[in-house]
C-alpha positions as CSV (number, residue, x, y, z in Angstrom):
1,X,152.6,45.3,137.2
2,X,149.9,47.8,139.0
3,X,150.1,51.2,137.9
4,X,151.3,53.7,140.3
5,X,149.4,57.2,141.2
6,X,151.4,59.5,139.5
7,X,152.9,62.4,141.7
8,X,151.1,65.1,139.5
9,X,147.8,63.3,140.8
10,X,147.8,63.5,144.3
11,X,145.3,61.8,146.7
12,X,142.8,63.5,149.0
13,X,144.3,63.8,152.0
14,X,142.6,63.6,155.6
15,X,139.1,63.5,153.8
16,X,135.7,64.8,156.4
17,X,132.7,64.4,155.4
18,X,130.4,67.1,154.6
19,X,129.3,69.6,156.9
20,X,126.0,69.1,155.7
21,X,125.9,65.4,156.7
22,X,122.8,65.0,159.4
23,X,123.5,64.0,163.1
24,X,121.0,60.7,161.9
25,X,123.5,59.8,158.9
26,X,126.9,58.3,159.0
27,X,129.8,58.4,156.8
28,X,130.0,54.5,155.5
29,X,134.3,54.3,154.7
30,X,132.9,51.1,152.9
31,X,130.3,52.4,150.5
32,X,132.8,55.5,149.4
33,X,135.9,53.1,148.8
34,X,133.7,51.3,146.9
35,X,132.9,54.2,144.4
36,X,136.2,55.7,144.4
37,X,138.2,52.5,143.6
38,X,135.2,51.6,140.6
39,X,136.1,54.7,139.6
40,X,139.7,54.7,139.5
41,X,140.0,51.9,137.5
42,X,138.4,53.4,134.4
43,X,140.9,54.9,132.5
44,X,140.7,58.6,130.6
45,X,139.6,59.3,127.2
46,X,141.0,62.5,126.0
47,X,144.7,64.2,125.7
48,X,148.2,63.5,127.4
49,X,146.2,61.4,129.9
50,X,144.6,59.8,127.6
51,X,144.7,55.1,128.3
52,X,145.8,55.8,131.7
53,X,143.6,55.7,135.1
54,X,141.3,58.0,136.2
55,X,142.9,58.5,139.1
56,X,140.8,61.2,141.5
57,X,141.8,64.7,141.8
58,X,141.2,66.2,145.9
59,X,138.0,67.7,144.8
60,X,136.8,64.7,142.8
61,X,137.1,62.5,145.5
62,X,135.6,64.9,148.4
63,X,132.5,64.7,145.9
64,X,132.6,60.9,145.1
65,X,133.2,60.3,149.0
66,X,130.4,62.8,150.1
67,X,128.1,61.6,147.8
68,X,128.2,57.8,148.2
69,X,129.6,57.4,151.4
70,X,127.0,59.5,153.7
71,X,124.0,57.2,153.9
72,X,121.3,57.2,156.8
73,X,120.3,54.2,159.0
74,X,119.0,51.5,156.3
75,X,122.5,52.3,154.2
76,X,120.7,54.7,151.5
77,X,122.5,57.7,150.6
78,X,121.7,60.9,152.2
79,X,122.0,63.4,149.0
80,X,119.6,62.9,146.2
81,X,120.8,66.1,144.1
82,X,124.5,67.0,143.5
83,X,125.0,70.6,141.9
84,X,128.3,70.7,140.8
85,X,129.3,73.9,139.3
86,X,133.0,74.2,137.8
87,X,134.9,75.9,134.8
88,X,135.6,74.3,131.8
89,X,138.4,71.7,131.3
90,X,138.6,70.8,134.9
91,X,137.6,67.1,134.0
92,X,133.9,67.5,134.5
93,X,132.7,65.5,131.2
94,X,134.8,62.3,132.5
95,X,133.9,62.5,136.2
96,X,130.6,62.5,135.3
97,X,131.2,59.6,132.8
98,X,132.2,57.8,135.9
99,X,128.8,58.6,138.0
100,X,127.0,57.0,135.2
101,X,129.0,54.3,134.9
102,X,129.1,53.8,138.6
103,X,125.3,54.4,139.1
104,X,125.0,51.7,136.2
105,X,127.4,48.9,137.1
106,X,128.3,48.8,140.5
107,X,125.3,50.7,142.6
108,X,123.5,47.5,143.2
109,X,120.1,48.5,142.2
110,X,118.1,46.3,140.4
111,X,116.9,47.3,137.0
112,X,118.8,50.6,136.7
113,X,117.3,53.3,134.7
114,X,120.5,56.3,134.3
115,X,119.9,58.9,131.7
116,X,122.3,61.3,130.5
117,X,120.8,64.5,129.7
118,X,121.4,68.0,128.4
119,X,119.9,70.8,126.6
120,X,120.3,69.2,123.3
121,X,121.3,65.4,122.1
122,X,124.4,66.0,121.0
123,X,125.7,67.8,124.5
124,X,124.3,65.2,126.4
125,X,126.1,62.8,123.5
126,X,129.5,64.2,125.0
127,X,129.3,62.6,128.4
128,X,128.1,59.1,127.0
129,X,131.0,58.8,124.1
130,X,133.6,59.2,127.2
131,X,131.1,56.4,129.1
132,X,131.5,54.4,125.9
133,X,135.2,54.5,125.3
134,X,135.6,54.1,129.0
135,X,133.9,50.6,129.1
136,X,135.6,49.7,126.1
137,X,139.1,50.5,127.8
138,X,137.7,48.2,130.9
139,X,137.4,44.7,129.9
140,X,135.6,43.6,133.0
141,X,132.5,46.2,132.2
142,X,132.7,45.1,128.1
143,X,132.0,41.5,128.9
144,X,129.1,42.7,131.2
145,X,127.6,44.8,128.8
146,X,125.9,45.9,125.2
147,X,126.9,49.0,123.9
148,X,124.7,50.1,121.0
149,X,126.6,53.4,120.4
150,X,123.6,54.4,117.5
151,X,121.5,54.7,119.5
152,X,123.4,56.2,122.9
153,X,122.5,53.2,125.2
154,X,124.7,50.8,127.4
155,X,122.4,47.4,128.8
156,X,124.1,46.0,132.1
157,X,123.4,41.8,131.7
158,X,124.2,41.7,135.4
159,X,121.7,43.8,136.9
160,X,119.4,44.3,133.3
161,X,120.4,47.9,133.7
162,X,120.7,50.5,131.0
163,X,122.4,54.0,130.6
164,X,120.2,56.1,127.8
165,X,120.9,59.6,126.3
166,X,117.4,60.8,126.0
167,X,116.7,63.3,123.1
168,X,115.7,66.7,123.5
169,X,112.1,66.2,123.5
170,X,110.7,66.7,126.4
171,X,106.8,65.3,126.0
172,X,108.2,62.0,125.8
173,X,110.5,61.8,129.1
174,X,107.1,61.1,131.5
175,X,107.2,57.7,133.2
176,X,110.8,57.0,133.7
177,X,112.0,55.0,136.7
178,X,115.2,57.2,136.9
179,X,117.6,55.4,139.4
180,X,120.1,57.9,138.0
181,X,120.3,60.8,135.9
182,X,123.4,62.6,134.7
183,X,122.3,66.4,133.5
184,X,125.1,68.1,131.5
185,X,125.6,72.0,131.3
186,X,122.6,72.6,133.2
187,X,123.2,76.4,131.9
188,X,122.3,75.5,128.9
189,X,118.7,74.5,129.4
190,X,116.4,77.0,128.0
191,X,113.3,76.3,130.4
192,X,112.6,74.5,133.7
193,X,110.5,71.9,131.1
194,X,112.9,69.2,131.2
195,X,114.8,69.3,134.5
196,X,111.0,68.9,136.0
197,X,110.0,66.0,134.1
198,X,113.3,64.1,135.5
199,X,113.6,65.2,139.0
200,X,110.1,65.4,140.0
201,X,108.3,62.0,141.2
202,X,110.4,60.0,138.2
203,X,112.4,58.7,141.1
204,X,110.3,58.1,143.8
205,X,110.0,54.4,143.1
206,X,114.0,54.0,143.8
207,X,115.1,53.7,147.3
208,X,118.4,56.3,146.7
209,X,118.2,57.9,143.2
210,X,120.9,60.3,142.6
211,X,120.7,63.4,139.9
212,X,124.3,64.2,139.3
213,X,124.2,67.9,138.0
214,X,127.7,69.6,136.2
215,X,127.6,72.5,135.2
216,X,129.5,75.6,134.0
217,X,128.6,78.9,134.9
218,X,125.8,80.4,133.8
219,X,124.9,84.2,133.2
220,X,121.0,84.0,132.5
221,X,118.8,84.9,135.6
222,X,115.7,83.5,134.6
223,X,117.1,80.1,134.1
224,X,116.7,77.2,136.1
225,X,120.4,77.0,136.4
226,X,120.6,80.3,137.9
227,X,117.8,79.1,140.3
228,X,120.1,75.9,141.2
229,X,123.3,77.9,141.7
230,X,121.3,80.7,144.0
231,X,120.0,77.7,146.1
232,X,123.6,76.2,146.2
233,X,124.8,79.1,147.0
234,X,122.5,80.0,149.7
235,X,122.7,76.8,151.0
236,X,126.7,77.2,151.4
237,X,126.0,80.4,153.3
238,X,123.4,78.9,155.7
239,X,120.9,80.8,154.5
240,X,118.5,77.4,153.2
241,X,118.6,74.2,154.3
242,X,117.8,70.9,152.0
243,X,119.7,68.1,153.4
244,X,119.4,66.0,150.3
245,X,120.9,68.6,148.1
246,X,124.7,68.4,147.8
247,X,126.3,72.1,146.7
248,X,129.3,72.4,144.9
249,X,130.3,75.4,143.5
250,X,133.5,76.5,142.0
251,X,134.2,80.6,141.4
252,X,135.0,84.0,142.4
253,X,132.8,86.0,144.6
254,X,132.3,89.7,144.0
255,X,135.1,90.7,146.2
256,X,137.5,88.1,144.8
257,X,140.6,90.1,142.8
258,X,140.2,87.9,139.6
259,X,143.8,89.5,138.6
260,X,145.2,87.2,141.8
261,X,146.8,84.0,140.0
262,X,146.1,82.5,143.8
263,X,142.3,82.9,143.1
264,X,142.3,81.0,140.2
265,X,142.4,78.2,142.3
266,X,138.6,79.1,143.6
267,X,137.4,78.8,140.3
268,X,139.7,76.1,138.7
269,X,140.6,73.5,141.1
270,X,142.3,71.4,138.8
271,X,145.1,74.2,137.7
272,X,148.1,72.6,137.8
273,X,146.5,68.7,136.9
274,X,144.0,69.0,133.7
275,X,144.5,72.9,132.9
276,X,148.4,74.4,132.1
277,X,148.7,77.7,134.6
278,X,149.9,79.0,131.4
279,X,147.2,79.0,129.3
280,X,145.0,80.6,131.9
281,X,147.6,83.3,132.0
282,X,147.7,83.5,128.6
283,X,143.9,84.0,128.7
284,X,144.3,86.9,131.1
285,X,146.4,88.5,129.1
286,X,143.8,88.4,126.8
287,X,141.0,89.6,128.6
288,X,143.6,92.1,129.5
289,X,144.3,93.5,125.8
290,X,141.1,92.8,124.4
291,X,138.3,93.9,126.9
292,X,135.4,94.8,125.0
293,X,135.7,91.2,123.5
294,X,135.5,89.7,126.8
295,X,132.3,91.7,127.8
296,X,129.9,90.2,125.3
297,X,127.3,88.1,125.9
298,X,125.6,86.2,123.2
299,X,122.0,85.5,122.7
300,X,119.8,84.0,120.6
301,X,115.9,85.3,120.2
302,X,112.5,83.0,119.4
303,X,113.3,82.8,115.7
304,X,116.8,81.3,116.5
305,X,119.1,84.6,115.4
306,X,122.3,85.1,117.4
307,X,122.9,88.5,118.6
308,X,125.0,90.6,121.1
309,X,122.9,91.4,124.5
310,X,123.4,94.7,126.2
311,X,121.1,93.6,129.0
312,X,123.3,90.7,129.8
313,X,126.4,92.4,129.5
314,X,127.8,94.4,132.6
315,X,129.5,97.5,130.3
316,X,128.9,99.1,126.9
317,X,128.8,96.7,123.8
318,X,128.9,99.4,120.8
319,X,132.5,98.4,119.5
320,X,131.7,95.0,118.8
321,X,127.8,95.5,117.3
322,X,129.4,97.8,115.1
323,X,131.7,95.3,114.1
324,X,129.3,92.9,113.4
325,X,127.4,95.5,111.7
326,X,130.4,96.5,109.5
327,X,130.8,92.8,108.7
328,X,127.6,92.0,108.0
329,X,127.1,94.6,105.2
330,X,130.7,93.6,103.7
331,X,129.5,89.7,103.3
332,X,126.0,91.1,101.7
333,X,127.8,93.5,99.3
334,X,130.9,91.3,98.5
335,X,131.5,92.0,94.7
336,X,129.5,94.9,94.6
337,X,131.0,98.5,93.8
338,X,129.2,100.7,96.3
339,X,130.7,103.8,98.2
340,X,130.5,104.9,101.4
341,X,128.1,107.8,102.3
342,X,130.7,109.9,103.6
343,X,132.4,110.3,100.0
344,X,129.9,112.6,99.3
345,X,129.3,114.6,102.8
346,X,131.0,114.8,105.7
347,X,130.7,113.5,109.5
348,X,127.9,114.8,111.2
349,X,129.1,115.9,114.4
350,X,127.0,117.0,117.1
């Protein structure tokens, strides 16, 4: 018996294609159906939905449609970079499972090379266990494939494909054929380095490769991420124009009232689906109650210490470094009878 779209999954109604599709390329109905029913018939991996199909959200399938269903004149596809930047829990890990997946199986290129990336091996492990215990849920990709989870790699016999995490070094990423790449939490990355070596000229033997970029917000402004969300960003206002990048960017703008529930929408567009609306209220309240909490922004310096940054924090920090501070000496001097100072003068006060 075929399993039925359940109603709390509803289906993208009256899809258009993207504004920025060019007057030279056509939306191919063919090509997206294509992606969107592979992809529907892997199941998810985590939680309450866990065994059951990954049936599309709206915004998932505007991006799977967009991306593999506006193609020029010789069929390839128009956008070469998707930038997708969305909060956490909206089902980003497992959509981009699927892009691999898809780029890997069902994309007919010969030989496909698809990495999965991130700023470390064991974030960009994250999106290939979900690829993993997809396929293994999907018994018509198993008996097409080799998984060899040790070493993070799935070989396509059909098409003598493979999807490879790559590790964090980046010296040893030059000469890929990159048909696909899939780079997680594009935040994260703590230099250009590595986002270069994959993007620039390692596809330029492949005909249509696609670098599928998710993301979470970032808040560093010399990052690459930040670079990529400015261009999305400016790209969405008409101020640039790259026609084979593909902006998606989920969040409040400056004149958003991030107390409106109807906002949270913007910023989480699968409220209601993956995320309860009652947990995000919950997390309100928190910010609410516990502001100075909320304010910090962690960093981490050239010999690897974590600290509290004032310059990446928009008001004052003092409660919680004093905190830490107070913290820190209890752990130091734990067992150790030592007064405080002020038992033997009082408060200077000036």
């Amino acid at each position: 018996m075929a399993e039925c779209r359940p109603k709390k999954c509803p289906k993208l109604k009256d899809y258009k294609p993207s504004r920025f599709m060019l007057p030279t390329c056509h939306y191919d109905a063919a090509k997206a159906d294509r992606a969107v029913t592979f992809i529907e018939n892997l199941r998810h991996t985590k939680g309450k939905w866990a065994g059951k199909r990954f049936w599309l959200l709206p915004w998932q399938e505007q991006i799977i449609r967009d991306v593999f269903g506006i193609v020029d004149e010789k069929g390839n596809r128009q956008f070469r970079t998707a930038y997708v930047e969305i909060g956490k829990k909206n089902g980003k890990s497992e959509l981009a499972a699927a892009v691999a997946l898809y780029l890997l199986f069902a994309d007919n290129e010969p030989s496909a090379e698809v990495y999965g990336a991130a700023a470390d091996r064991q974030q960009a492990s994250i999106v290939f266990d979900v690829a993993h215990q997809m396929v293994q849920m999907t018994p018509a990709l198993l008996k097409r494939c080799k998984i060899m989870a040790a070493t993070k790699r799935i070989v396509n016999y059909g098409n003598a494909g493979f999807y490879q995490v790559l590790s964090a070094e980046v010296g040893t990423k030059h000469g890929l054929n990159v048909s696909g790449l899939v780079l997680d939490e594009v935040h994260a990355q703590p230099n250009r380095k590595l986002y270069d070596v994959l993007t620039k000229g390692s596809g330029d033997a492949r005909e249509q490769p696609l670098f599928f970029l998710i993301t979470t917000a970032g808040t560093d402004k010399e990052s690459i991420c930040y670079e990529l969300h400015m261009k999305a960003l400016d790209l969405l206002a008409g101020r640039k124009i790259d026609h084979t990048f593909y902006p998606v960017v989920y969040g409040l703008t400056d004149e958003d009232d991030w107390h409106d529930e109807a906002n949270w929408y913007k910023a989480n567009p699968s409220l209601g689906q993956t995320i309860q609306i009652q947990r995000v209220r919950d997390a309100y309240q928190e910010a609410l109650d516990n502001p100075a909490e909320g304010n910090v922004v962690v960093d981490t310096d050239p010999a690897g210490n974590i600290k509290p940054t004032k310059a990446k924090s928009p008001e004052k920090i003092d409660g919680i470094v004093a905190a830490i501070m107070a913290l820190d000496r209890c752990i130091r001097n734990e067992g150790q009878q030592q007064g405080s100072v002020y038992d033997e003068r009082d408060m200077i006060v000036f």
